[in-house]
Phi, psi and omega in degrees: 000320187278320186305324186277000148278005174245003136304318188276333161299327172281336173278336188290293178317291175340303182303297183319314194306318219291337190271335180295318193303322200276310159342309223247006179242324152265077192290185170058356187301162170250148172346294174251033159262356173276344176283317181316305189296338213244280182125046187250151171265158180337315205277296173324303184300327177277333152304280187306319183287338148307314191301286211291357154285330172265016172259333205059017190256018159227174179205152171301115182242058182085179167219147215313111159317086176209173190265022180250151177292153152118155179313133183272120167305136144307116191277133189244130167246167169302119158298091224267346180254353199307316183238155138264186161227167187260134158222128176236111185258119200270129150202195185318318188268299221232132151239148197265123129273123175227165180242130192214159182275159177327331169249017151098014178293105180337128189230328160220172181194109162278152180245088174249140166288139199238028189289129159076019214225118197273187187299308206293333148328312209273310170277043243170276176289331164303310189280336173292317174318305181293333181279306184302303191307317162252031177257321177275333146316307190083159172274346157334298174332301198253147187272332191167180220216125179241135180227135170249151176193174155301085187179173173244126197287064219232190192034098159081030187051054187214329189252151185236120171277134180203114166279352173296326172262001193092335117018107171254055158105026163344093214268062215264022176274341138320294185314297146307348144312308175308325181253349218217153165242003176258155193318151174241131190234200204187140159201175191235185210274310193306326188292323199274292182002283185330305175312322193277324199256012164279314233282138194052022162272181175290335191271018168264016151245038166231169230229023188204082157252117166284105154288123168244111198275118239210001213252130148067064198069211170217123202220153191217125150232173192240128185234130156197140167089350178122008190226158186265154176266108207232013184264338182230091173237109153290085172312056179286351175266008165259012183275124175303130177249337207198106162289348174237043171294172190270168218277169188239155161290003212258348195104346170263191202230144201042059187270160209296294167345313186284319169332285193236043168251169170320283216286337162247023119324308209267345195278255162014275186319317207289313192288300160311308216241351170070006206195129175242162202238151158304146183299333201272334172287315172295354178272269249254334163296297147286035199233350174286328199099354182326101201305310185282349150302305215269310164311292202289332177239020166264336211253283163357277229286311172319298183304312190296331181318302225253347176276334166294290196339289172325324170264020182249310165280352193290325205242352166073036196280162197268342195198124167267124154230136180254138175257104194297332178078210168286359180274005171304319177304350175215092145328334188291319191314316198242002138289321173287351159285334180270330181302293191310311162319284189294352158293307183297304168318357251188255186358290196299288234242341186094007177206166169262166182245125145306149168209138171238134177258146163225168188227091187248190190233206186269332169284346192287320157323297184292343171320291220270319165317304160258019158293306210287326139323316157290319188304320152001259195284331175275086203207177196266337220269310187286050206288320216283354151310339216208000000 
């Protein structure tokens, strides 16, 4: 008997996930297109949204626009205010805590400085940081607690690698374990990117996309079918291209990121030329024609040229889209690198790759931050959310 009322419970839960999930992917939907969409019947579906209403994790929006006679469905969006959550974003200098709503809109943000600060400093001021917010909050307040950074995320979600930060498998989810009983997740930025900026694109019935993140070094995920692969993150901006490059923060030498970025173009021109320029002067060089301009980013774009390529054959994708970064400030560099790739497609394979550029920010992160979080706490495993 008990098993089978927790069998019946569990199932209760499975329901719940899928209608907060559908919620939280259609907003504005009505009961019964979500039942219909679900495979649930009308009564069950009116059930659970109630119960997630009086959970406080949907809420009532108007009712449905349409031109038929007859009583208008009520519209249900995901509630986005129900909680806060905690994010916390690491990188070199500065990491930011902000406390954001369930879809991740920022509501405050601290600033710590991390210059000159060994780790356990560092990680020492994120958790006193992370403590002021719920001593002031209450802990109640928050569902959980997300930290993004440049790195790779690994054994369970606990350890953190990062050659930007120096970080060697770095345990810092213990450490917040410590002050805190709520979850904690670790994801690296290019994956949240992805996340933010697939959700509710055209692109969730294809089954092969390279995201290439350009912000701030250079990171690759993979989407296919509507979900980011969060099992296949590529550091590609750290694969040594040149052994006798100039040194990487990460500690090795000639790395691709270091290779074919703005700064080192303007290094390259300086070294021809003998004078050195601003990114916006090397732009006005080339538009001039400049040799030793045009040398220092045609040498940039080859590397980056022949590092696409390599990842167009490993993985054969349908659409390269990229989050351009710091090359919008020098385009030439990433058009002679797409010049090089589609010639070598055209060659290779007989076609050219659509590529899209996007430009996303800082909310987009936090966007992604609280997909990959929620997707979480809202789970048969976190039942008591739900």
């Amino acid at each position: 008997m008990n098993k089978q009322i927790g069998n019946v419970q569990l199932m209760q839960t499975i329901n719940r996930v899928k209608v907060l999930h559908y919620f939280r992917q259609h907003p504005f939907s009505s009961r019964p297109q979500a039942a219909a969409d679900i495979g649930l019947s009308p009564a069950s579906l009116t059930n659970i949204t109630s119960y997630l209403i009086d959970k406080n994790l949907l809420k009532e929006v108007g009712t449905e626009k349409v031109a038929r006679v007859g009583r208008k469905s009520t519209l249900l969006c995901f509630n986005e205010e129900a909680r806060n959550l905690l994010f916390v974003g690491i990188s070199r200098d500065t990491t930011n805590v902000f406390r954001v709503n369930l879809d991740g809109e920022p509501k405050e943000v601290k600033s710590l400085s991390m210059i000159g600060l060994k780790i356990d400093e560092v990680v020492s001021l994120i958790c006193d940081k992370i403590q002021e917010y719920l001593d002031l909050y209450g802990e109640s307040s928050f569902m959980g607690i997300g930290l993004f950074l440049s790195g790779l995320v690994l054994t369970g979600n606990r350890f953190i690698f990062s050659a930007d930060l120096n970080w060697d498998e770095y345990d810092f989810v213990s450490k917040i374990e410590k002050i805190t009983s709520l979850p904690v997740i670790i994801e690296n930025t290019t994956v949240l990117n992805a996340m933010a900026f697939f959700k509710g694109t055209a692109y969730t019935s294809e089954e092969n996309v390279i995201f290439l993140d350009m912000q701030d070094g250079i990171g690759m995920t993979y989407f296919s079918k509507g979900r980011v692969n969060t099992d296949i993150l590529g550091e590609v901006g750290h694969t040594t291209v040149d052994m006798n490059g100039p040194e990487c923060n990460c500690g090795n030498r000639g790395c691709l990121e270091i290779m074919c970025s703005v700064d080192h173009a303007l290094s390259l021109y300086q070294e021809a030329s003998h004078k050195a320029v601003t990114i916006q002067e090397l732009n006005e060089l080339l538009a001039q024609r400049d040799p030793a301009a045009m040398e220092a980013v045609n040498k940039c774009a080859e590397y980056l040229g022949v590092a696409l390529t390599n990842i167009m054959k490993l993985f054969m994708p349908s659409i390269l889209v990229c989050n351009m970064g710091d090359y919008m400030k020098c385009r030439s560099i990433w058009e002679g690198a797409i010049h090089i790739l589609q010639a070598n497609m055209q060659k290779v394979f007989g076609r050219t790759l659509p590529v899209q550029e996007v430009t996303l920010k800082e909310k987009d992160v936090l966007a992604g931050m609280a997909i990959r979080i929620c997707d979480k706490l809202f789970d048969v495993d976190y039942f008591q959310n739900i």
